[in-house]
SEVEXLUM-27826 format. One record per residue: chain; residue number from 1; x, y, z of N, C-alpha, C, O, CB in turn. Coordinates in steps of 0.05 Angstrom, whole numbers, plus 5000, padded with zeros to 4 digits. Glycine has a CB too. Layout:
BEGIN
<atom cadena="A" num="NUM" n_u="X" n_v="Y" n_w="Z" ca_u="X" ca_v="Y" ca_w="Z" c_u="X" c_v="Y" c_w="Z" o_u="X" o_v="Y" o_w="Z" cb_u="X" cb_v="Y" cb_w="Z"/>
...
***
This chain:
BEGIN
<atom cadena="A" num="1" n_u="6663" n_v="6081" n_w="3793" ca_u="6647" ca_v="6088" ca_w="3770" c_u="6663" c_v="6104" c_w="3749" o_u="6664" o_v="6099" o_w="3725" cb_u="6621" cb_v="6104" cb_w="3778"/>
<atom cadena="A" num="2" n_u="6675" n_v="6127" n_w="3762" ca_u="6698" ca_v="6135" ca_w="3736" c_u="6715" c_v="6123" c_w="3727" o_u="6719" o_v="6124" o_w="3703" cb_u="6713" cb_v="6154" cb_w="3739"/>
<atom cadena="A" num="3" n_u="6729" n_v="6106" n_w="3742" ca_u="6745" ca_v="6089" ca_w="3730" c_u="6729" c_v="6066" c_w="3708" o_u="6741" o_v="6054" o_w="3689" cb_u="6761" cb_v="6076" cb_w="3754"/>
<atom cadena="A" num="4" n_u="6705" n_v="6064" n_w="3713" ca_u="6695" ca_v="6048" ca_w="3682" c_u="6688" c_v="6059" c_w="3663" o_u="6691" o_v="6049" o_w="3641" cb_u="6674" cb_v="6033" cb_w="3681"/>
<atom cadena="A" num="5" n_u="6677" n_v="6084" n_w="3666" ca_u="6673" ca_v="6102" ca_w="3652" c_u="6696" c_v="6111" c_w="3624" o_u="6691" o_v="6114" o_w="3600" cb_u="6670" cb_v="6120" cb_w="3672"/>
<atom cadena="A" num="6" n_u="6717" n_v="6114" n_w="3638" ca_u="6742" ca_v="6123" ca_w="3632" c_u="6762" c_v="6101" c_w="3611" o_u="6779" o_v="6104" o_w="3592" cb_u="6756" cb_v="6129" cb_w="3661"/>
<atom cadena="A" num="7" n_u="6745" n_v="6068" n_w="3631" ca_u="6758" ca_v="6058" ca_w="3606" c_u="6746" c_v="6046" c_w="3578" o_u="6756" o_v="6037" o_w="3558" cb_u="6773" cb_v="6039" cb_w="3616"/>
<atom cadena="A" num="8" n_u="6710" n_v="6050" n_w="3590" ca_u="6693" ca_v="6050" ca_w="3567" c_u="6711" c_v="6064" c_w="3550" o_u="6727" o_v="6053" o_w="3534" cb_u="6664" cb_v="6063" cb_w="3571"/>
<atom cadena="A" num="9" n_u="6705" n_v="6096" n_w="3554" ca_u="6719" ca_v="6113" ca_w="3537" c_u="6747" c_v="6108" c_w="3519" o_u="6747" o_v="6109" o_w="3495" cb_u="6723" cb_v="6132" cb_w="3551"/>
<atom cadena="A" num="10" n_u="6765" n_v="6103" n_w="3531" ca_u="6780" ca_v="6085" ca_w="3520" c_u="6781" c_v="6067" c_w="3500" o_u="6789" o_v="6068" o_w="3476" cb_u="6783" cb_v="6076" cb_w="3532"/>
<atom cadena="A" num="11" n_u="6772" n_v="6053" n_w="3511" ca_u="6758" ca_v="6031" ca_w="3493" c_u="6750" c_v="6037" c_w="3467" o_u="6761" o_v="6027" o_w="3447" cb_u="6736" cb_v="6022" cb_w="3504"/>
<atom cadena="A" num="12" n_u="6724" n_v="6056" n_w="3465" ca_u="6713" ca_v="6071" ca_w="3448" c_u="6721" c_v="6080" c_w="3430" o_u="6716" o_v="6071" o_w="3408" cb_u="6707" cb_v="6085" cb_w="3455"/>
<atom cadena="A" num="13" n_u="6738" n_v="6102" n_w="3435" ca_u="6759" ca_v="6112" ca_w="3420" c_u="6779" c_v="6102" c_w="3411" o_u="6791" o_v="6116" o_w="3394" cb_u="6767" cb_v="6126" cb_w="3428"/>
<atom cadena="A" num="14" n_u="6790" n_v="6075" n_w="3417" ca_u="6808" ca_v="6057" ca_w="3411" c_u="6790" c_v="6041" c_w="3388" o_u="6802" o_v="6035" o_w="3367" cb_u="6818" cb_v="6040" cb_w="3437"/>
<atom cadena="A" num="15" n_u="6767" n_v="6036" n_w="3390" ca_u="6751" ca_v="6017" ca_w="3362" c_u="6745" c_v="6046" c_w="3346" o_u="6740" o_v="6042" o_w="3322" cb_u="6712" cb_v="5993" cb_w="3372"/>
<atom cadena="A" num="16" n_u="6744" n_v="6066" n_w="3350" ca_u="6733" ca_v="6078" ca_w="3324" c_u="6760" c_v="6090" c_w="3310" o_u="6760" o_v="6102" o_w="3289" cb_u="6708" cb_v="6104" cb_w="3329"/>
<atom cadena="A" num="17" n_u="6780" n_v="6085" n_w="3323" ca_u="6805" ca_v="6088" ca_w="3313" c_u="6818" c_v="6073" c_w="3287" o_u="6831" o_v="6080" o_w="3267" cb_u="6818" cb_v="6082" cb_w="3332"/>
<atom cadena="A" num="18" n_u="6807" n_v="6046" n_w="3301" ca_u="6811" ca_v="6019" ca_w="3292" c_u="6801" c_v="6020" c_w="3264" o_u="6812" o_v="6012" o_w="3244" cb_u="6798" cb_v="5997" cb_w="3309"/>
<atom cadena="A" num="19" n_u="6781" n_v="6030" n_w="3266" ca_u="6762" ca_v="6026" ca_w="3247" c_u="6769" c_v="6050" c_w="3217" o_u="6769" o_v="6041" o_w="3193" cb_u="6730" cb_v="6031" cb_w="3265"/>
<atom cadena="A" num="20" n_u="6772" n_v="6066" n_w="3221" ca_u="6782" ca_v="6098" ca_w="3212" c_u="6808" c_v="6078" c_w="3196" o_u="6811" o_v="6081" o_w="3172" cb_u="6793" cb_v="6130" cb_w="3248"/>
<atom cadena="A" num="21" n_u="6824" n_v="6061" n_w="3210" ca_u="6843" ca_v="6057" ca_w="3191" c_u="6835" c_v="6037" c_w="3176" o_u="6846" o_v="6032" o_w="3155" cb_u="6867" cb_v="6052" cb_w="3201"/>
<atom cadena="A" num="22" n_u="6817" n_v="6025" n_w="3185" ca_u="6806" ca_v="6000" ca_w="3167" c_u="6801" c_v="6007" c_w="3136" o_u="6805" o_v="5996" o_w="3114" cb_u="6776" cb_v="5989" cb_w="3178"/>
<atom cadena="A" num="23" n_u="6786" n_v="6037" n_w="3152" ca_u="6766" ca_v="6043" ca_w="3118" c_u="6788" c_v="6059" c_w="3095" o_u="6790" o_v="6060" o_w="3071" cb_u="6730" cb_v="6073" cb_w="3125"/>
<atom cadena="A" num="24" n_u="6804" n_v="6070" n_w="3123" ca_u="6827" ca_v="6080" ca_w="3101" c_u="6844" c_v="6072" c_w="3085" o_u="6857" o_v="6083" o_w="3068" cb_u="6840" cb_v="6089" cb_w="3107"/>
<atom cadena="A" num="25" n_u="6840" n_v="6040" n_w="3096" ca_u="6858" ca_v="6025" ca_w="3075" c_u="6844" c_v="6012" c_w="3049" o_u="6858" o_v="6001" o_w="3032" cb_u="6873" cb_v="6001" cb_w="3089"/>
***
């Protein structure tokens, strides 16, 4: 269960990353 947790999170933070540079461009 942590280990999905962990890579939800991941994940997560990897698309709103994604996204943060999207808008910045």
């Amino acid at each position: 269960m942590d280990q999905i947790n962990y890579n939800l999170y991941l994940n997560v933070s990897g698309i709103i990353k994604f996204l943060k540079k999207v808008i910045q461009v």
